[in-house]
KOLNUZA-635531 format. One record per atom (N, C-alpha, C): z, x, y. Coordinates in nm, 3 decimals. Atoms other than C-alpha are relative to their C-alpha. Layout:
N
{{Z; X; Y}},
...
END
This chain:
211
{{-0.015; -0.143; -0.028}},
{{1.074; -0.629; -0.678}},
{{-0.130; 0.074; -0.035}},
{{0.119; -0.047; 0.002}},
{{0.779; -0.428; -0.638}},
{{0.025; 0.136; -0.079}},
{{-0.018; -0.088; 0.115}},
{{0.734; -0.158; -0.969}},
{{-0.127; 0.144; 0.107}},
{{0.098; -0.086; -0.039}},
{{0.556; 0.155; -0.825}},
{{-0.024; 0.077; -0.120}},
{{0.044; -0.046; 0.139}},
{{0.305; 0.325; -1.061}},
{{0.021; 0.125; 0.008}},
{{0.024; -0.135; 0.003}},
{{0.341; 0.653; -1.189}},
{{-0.184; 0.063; 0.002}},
{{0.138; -0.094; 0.007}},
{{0.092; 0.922; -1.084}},
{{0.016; 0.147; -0.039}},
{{0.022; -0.121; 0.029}},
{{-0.034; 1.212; -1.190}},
{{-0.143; 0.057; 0.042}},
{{0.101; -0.016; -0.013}},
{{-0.284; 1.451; -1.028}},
{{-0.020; 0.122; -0.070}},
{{0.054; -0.090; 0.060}},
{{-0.535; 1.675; -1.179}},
{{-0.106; 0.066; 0.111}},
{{-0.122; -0.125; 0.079}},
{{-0.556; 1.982; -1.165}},
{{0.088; 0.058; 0.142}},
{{-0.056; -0.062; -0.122}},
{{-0.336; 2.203; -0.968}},
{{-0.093; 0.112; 0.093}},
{{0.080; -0.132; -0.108}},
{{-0.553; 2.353; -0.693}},
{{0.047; -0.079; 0.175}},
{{-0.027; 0.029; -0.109}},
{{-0.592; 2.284; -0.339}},
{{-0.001; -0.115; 0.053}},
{{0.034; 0.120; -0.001}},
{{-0.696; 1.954; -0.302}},
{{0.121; -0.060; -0.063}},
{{-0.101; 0.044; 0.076}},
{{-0.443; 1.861; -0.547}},
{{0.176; 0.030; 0.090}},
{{-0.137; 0.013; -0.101}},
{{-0.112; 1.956; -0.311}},
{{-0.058; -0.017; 0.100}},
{{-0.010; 0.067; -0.092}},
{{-0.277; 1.822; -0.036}},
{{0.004; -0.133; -0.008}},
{{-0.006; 0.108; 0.079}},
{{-0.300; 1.516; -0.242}},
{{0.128; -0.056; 0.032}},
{{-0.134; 0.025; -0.016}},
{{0.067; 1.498; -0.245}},
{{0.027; -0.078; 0.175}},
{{-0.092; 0.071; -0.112}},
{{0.110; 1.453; 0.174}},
{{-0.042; -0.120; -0.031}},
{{0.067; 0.137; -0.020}},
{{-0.126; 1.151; 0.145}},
{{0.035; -0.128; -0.101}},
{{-0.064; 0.068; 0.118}},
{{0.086; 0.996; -0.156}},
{{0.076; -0.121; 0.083}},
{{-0.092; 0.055; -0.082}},
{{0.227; 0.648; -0.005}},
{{0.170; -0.053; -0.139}},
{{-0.111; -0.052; 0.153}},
{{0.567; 0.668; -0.217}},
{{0.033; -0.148; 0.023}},
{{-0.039; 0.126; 0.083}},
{{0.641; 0.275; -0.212}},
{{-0.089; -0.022; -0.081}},
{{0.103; -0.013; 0.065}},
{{0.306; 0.250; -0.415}},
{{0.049; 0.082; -0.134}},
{{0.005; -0.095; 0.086}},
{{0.325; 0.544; -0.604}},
{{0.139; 0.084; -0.034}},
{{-0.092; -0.115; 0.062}},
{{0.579; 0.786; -0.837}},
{{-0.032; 0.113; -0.033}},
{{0.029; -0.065; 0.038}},
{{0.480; 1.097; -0.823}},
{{0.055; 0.118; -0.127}},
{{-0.092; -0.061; 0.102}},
{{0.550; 1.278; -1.155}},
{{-0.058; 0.140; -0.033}},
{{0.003; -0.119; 0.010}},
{{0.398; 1.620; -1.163}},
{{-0.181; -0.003; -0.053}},
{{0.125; -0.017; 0.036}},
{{0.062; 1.750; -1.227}},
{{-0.062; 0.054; -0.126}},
{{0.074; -0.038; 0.128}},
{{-0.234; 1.829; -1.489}},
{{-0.106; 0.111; 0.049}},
{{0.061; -0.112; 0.014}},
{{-0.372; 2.194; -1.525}},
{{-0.042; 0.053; -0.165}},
{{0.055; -0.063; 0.131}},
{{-0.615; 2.368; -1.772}},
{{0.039; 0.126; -0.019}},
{{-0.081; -0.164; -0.010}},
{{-0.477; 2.681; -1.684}},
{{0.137; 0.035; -0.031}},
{{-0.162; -0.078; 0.058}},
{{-0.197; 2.818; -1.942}},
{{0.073; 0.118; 0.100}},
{{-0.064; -0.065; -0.126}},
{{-0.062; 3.081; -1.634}},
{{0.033; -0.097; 0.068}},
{{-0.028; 0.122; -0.085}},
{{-0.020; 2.745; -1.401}},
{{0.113; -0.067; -0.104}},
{{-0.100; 0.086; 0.077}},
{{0.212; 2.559; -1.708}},
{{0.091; 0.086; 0.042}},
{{-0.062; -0.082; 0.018}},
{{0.461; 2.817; -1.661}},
{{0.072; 0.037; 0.138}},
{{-0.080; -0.042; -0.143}},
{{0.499; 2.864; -1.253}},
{{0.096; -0.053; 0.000}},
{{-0.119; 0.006; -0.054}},
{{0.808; 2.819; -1.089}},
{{-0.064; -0.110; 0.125}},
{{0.031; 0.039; -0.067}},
{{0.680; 2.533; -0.895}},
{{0.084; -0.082; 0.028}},
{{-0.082; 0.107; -0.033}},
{{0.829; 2.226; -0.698}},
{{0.011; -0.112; -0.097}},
{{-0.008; 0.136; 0.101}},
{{0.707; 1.963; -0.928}},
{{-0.057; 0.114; -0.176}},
{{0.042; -0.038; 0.138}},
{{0.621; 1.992; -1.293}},
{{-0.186; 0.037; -0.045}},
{{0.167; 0.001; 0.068}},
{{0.265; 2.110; -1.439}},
{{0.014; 0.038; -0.155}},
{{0.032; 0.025; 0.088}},
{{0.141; 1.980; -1.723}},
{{-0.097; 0.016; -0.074}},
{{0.107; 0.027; 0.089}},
{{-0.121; 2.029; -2.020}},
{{-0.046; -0.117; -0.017}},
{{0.014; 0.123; -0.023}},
{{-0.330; 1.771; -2.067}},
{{0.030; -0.076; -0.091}},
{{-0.042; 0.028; 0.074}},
{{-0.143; 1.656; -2.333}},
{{0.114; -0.149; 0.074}},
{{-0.045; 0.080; -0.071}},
{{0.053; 1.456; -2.076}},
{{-0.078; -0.175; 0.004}},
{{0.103; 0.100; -0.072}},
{{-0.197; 1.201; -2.010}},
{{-0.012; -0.101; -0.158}},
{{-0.060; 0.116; 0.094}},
{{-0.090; 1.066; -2.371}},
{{0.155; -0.045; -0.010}},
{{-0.149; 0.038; 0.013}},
{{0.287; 1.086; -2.334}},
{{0.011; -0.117; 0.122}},
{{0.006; 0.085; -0.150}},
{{0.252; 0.931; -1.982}},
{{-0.129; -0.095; -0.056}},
{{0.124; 0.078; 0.019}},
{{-0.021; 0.655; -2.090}},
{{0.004; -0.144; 0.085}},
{{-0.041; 0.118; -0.123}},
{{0.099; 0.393; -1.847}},
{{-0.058; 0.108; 0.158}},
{{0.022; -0.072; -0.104}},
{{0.038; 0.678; -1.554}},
{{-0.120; 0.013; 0.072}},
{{0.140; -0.029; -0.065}},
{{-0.236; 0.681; -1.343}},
{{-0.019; 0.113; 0.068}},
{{-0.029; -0.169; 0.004}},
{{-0.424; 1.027; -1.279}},
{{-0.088; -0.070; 0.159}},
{{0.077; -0.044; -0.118}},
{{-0.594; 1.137; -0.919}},
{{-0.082; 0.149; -0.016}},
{{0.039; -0.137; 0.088}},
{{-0.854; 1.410; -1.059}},
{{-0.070; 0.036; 0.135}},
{{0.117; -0.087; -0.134}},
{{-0.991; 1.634; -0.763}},
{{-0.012; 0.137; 0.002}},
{{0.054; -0.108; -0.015}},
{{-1.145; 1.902; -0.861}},
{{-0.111; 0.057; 0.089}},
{{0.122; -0.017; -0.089}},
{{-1.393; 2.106; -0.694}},
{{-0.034; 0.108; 0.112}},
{{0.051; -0.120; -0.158}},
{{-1.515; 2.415; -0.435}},
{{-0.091; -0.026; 0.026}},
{{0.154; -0.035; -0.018}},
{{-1.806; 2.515; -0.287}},
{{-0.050; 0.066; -0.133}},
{{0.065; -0.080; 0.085}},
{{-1.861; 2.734; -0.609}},
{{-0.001; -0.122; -0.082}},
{{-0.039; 0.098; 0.126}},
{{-1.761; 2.445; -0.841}},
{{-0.052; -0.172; 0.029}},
{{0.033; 0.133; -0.044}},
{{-1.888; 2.099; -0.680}},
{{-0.075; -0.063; -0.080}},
{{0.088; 0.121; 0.117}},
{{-2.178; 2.042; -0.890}},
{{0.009; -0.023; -0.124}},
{{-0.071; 0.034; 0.145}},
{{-1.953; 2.017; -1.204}},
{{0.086; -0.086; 0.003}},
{{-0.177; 0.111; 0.009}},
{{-1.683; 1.755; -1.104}},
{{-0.028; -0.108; -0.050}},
{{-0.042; 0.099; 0.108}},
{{-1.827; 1.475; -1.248}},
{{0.007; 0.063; -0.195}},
{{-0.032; -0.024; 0.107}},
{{-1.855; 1.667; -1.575}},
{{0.142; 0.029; -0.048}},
{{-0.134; -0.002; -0.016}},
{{-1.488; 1.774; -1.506}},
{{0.050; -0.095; 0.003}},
{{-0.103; 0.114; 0.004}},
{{-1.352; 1.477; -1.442}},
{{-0.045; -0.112; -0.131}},
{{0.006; 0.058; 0.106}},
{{-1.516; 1.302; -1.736}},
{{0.043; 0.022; -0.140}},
{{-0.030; -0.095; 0.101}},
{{-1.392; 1.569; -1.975}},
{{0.161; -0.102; -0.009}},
{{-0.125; 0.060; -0.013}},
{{-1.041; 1.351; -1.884}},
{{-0.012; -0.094; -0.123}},
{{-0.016; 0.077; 0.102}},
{{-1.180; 1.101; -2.080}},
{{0.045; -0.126; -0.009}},
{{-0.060; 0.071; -0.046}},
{{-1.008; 0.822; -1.914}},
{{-0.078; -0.147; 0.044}},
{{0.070; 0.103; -0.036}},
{{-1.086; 0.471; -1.876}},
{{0.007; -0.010; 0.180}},
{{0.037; 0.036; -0.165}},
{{-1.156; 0.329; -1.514}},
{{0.136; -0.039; 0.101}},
{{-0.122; 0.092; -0.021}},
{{-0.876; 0.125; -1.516}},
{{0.123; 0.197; 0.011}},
{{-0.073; -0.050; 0.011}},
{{-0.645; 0.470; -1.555}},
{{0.003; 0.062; 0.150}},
{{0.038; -0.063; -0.081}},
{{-0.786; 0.614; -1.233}},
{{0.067; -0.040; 0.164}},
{{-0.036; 0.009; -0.116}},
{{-0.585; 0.584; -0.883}},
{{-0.138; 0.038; 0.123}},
{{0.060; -0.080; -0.113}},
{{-0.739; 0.610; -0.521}},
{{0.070; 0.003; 0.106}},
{{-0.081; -0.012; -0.067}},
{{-0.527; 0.728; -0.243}},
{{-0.042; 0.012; 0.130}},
{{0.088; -0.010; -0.146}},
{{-0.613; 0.684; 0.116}},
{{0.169; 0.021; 0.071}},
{{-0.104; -0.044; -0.066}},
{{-0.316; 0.857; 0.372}},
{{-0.001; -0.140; 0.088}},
{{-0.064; 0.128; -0.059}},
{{-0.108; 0.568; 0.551}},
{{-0.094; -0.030; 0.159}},
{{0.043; -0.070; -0.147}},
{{-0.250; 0.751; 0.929}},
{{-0.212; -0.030; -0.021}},
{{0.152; 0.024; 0.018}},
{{-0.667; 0.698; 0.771}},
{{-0.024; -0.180; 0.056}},
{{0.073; 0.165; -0.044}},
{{-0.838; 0.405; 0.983}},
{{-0.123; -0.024; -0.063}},
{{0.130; 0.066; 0.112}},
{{-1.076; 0.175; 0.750}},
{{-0.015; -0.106; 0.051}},
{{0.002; 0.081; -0.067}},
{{-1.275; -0.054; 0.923}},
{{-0.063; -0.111; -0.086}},
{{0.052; 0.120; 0.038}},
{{-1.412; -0.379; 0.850}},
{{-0.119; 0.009; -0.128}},
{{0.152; -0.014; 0.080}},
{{-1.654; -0.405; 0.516}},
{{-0.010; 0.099; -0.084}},
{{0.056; -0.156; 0.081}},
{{-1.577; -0.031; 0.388}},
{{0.063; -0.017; -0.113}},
{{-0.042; 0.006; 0.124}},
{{-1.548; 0.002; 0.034}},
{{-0.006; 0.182; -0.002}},
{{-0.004; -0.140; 0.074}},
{{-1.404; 0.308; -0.152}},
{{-0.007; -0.028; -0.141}},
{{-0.038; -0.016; 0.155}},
{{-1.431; 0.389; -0.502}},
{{0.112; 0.037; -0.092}},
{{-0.158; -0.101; 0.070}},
{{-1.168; 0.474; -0.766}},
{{-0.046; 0.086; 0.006}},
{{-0.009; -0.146; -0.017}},
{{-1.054; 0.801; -0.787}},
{{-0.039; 0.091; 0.130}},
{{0.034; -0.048; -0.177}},
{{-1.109; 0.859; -0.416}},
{{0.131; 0.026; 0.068}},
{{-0.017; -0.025; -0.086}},
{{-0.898; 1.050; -0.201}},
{{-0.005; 0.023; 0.147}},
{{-0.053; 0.008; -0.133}},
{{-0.859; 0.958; 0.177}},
{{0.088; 0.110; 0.055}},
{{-0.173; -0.083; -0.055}},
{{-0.648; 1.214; 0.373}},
{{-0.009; -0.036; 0.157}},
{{-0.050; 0.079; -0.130}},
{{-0.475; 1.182; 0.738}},
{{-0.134; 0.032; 0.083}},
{{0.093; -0.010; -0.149}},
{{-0.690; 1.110; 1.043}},
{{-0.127; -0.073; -0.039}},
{{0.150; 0.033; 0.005}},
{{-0.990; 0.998; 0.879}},
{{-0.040; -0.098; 0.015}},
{{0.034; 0.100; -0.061}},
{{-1.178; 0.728; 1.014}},
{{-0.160; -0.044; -0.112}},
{{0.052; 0.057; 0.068}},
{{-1.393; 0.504; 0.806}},
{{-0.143; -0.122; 0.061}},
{{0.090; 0.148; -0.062}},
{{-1.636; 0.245; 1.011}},
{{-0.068; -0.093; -0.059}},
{{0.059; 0.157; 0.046}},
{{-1.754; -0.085; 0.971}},
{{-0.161; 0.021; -0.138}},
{{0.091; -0.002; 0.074}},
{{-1.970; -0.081; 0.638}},
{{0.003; 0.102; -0.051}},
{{-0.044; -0.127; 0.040}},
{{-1.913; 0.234; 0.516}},
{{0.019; 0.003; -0.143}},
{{-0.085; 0.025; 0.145}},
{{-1.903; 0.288; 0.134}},
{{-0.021; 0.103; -0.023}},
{{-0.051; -0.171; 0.117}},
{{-1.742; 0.579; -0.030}},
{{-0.005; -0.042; -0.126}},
{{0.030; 0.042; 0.147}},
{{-1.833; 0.621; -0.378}},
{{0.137; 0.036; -0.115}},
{{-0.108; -0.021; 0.096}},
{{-1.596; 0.690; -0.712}},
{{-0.009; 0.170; 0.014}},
{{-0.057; -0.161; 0.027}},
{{-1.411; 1.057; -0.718}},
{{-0.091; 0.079; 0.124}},
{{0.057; -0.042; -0.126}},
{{-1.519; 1.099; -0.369}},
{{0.164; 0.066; 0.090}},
{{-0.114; -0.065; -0.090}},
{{-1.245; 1.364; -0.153}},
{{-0.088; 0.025; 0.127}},
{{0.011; -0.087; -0.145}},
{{-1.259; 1.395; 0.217}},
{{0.135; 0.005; 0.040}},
{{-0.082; -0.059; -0.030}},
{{-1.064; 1.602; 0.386}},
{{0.032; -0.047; 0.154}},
{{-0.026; 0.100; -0.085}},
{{-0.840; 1.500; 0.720}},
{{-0.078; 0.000; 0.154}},
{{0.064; 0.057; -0.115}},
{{-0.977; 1.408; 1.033}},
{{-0.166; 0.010; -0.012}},
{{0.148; 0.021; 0.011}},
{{-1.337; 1.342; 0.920}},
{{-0.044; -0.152; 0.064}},
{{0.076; 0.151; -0.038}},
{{-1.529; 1.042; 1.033}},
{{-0.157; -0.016; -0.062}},
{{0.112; 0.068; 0.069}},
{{-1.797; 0.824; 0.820}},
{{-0.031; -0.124; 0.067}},
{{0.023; 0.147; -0.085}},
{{-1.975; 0.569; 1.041}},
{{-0.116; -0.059; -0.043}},
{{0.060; 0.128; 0.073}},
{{-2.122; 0.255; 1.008}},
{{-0.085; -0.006; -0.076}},
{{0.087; 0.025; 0.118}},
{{-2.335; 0.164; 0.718}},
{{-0.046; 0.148; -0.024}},
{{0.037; -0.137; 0.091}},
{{-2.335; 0.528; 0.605}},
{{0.060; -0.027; -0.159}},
{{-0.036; 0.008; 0.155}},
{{-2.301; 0.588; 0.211}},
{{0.037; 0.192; -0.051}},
{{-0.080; -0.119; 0.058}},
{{-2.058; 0.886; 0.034}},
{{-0.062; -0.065; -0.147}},
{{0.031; -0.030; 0.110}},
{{-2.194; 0.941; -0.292}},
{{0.059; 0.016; -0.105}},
{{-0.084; -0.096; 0.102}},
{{-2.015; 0.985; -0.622}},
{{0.055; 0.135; -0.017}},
{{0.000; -0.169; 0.035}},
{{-1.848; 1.305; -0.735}},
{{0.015; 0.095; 0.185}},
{{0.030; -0.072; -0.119}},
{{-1.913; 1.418; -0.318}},
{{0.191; 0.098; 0.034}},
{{-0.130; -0.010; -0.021}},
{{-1.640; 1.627; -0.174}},
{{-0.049; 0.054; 0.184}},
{{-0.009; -0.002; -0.169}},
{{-1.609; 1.633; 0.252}},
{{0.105; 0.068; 0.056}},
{{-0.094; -0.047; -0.027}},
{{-1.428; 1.893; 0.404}},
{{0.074; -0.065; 0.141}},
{{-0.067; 0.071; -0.155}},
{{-1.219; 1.846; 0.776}},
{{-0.100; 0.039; 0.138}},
{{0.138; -0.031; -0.056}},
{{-1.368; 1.757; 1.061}},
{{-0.130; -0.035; 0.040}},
{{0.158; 0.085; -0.002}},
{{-1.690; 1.630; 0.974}},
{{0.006; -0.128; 0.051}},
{{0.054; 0.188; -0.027}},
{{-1.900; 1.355; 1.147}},
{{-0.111; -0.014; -0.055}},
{{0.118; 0.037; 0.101}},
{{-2.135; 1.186; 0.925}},
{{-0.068; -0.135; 0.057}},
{{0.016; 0.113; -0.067}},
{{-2.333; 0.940; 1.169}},
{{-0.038; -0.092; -0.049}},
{{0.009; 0.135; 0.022}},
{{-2.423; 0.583; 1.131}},
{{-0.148; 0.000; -0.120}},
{{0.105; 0.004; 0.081}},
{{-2.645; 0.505; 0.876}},
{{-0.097; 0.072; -0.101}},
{{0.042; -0.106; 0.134}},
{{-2.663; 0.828; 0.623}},
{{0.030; -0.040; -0.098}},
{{0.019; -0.014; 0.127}},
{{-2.721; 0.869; 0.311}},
{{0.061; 0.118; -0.064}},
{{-0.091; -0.089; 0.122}},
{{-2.484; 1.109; 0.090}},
{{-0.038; -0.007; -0.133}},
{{0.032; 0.038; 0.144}},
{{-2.616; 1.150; -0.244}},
{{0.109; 0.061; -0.075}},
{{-0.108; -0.064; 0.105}},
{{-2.384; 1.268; -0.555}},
{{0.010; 0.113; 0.039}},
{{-0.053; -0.127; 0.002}},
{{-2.198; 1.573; -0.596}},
{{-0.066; 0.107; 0.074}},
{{0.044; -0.054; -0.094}},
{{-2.257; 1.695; -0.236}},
{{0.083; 0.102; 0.018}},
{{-0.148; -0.028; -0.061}},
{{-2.010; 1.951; -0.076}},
{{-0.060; -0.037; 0.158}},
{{0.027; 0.029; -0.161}},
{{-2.014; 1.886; 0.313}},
{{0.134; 0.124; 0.052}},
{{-0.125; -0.085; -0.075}},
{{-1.826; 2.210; 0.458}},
{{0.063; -0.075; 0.132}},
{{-0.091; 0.027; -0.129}},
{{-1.547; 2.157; 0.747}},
{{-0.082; 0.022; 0.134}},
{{0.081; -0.001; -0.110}},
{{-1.671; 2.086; 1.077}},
{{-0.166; -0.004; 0.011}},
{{0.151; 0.067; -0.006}},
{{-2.043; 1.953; 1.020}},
{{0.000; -0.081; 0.047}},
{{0.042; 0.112; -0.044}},
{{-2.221; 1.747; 1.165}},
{{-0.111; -0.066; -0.072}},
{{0.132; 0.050; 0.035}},
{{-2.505; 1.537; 1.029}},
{{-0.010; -0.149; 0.050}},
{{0.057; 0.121; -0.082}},
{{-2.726; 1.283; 1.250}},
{{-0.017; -0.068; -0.099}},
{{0.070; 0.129; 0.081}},
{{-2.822; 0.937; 1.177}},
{{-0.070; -0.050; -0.068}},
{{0.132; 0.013; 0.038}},
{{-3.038; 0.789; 0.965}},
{{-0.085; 0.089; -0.096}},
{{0.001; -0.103; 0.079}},
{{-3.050; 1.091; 0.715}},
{{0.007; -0.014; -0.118}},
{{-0.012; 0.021; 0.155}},
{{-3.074; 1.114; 0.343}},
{{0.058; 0.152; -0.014}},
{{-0.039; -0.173; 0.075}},
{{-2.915; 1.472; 0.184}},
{{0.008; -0.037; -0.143}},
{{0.019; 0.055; 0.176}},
{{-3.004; 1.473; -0.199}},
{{0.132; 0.046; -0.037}},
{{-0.131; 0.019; 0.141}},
{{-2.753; 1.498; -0.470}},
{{0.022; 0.140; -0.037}},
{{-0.051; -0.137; -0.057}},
{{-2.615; 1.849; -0.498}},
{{-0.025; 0.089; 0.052}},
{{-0.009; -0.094; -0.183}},
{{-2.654; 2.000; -0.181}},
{{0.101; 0.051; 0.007}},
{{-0.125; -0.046; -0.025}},
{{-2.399; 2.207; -0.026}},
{{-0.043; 0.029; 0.169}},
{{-0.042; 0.024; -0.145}},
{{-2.351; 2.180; 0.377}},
{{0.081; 0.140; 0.050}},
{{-0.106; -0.118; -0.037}},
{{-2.204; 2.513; 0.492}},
{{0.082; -0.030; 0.127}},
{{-0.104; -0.005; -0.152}},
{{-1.921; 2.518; 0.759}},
{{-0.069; 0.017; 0.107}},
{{0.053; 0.024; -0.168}},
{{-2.027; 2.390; 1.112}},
{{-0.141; 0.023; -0.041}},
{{0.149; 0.032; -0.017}},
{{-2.380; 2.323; 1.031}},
{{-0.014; -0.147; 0.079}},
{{0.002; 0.113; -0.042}},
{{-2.518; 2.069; 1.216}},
{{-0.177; -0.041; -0.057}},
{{0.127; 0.097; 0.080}},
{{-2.795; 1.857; 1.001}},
{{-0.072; -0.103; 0.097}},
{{0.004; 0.070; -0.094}},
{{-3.037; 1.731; 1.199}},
{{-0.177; -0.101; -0.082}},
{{0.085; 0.056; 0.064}},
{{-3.303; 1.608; 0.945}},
{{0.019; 0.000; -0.151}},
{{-0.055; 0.024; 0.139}},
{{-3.313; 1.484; 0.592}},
{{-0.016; 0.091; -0.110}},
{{-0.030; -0.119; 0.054}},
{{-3.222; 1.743; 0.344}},
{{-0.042; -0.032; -0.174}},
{{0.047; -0.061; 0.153}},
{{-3.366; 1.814; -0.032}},
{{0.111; -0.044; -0.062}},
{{-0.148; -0.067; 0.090}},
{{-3.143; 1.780; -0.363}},
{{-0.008; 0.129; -0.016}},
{{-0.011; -0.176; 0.003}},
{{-3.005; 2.091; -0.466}},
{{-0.018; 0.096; 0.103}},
{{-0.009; -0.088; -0.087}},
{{-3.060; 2.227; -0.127}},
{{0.159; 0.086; 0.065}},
{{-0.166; -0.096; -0.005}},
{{-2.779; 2.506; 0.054}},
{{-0.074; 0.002; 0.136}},
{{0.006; 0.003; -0.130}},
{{-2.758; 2.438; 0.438}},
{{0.046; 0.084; 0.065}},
{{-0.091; -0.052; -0.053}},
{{-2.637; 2.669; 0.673}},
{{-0.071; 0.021; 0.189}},
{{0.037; -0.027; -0.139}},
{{-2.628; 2.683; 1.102}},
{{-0.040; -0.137; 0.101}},
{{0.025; 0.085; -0.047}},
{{-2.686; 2.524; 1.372}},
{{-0.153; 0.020; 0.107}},
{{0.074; 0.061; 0.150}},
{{-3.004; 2.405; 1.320}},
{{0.023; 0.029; -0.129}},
{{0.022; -0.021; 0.164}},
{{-2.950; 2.365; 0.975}},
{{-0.128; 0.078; -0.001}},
{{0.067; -0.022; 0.068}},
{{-3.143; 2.594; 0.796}},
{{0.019; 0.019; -0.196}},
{{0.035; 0.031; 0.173}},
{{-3.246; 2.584; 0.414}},
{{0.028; 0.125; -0.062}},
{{-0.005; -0.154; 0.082}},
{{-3.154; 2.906; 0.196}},
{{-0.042; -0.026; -0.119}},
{{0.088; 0.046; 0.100}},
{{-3.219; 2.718; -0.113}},
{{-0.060; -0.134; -0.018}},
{{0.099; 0.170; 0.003}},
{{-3.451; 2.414; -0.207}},
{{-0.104; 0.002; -0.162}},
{{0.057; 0.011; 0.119}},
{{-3.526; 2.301; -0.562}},
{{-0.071; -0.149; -0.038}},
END
């Protein structure tokens, strides 16, 4: 008989109940979530939210931590390390409807959601979220910490560095590097390799900041 593990995601924001459709429930038990926010313990919600005090009562439970905005991106691995959590505690959830092709590796703590398409060689890194109907093709690389909104095509053979955001509906050509916290504004289309710390926006990408 197959034991499904308890989960728990952190924190309650948006990412986090979309988390939920992409939950495959023979796998997983979902048991309610983890918020830092004393106003959030207290809603009137569907499931339970929890302090993170949970994450010792529940110590068998595995968490799904996805934090993160455009304002907040280049803090999630400090956020999610604040958990504190070994490796081993860490779930990754890919929606039943996400096609993963031949060769692609994801990392823990990675969220998959529906539609998204994965191609041959493809590696998503640890506490990596994209959002649904994106596509990552062949021998491209997702970055740690990155978060990918819906939408996006990320062509064959990019480079994603850490704690990127990639707004909804981008594009970025082949063969591309984008440094390590960048931020991609909605429907840009990237058509050359981008700075860390740079802030994209348009189509041509243009640069607003570059450090």
């Amino acid at each position: 008989m197959h034991i499904r593990k308890k989960l728990l995601i952190f924190p309650f924001n948006g990412n986090g109940r979309e988390a939920l459709d992409c939950i495959d429930l023979d796998l997983f038990e979902f048991i309610g979530f983890i918020d830092d926010t004393p106003e959030k313990l207290n809603s009137l919600e569907q499931y339970p939210i929890y302090n993170r005090s949970i994450l010792q009562r529940e110590s068998d439970a595995l968490v799904l931590a996805v934090p993160g905005s455009p304002l907040s991106f280049r803090h999630r691995q400090k956020i999610i390390n604040s958990l504190q959590l070994e490796i081993n505690r860490y779930a990754t959830v890919i929606h039943p409807s996400a096609k993963i092709g031949k060769n692609v590796k994801v990392g823990h703590n990675s969220l998959i959601m529906a539609g998204v398409v994965l191609t041959s060689n493809a590696i998503i890194g640890n506490s990596v979220c994209i959002l649904p109907n994106s596509v990552v093709h062949h021998d491209s690389e997702v970055g740690d910490y990155t978060l990918i909104g819906s939408n996006v095509v990320i062509a064959g053979s990019t480079r994603i560095e850490q704690n990127c955001y990639i707004g909804s509906g981008s594009n970025i050509i082949n063969g591309i590097l984008v440094g390590e916290f960048s931020l991609i504004g909605m429907g840009t289309n990237v058509i050359k390799s981008v700075n860390k710390n740079s802030t994209l926006v348009g189509n041509p990408a243009r640069n607003l900041i570059c450090n």
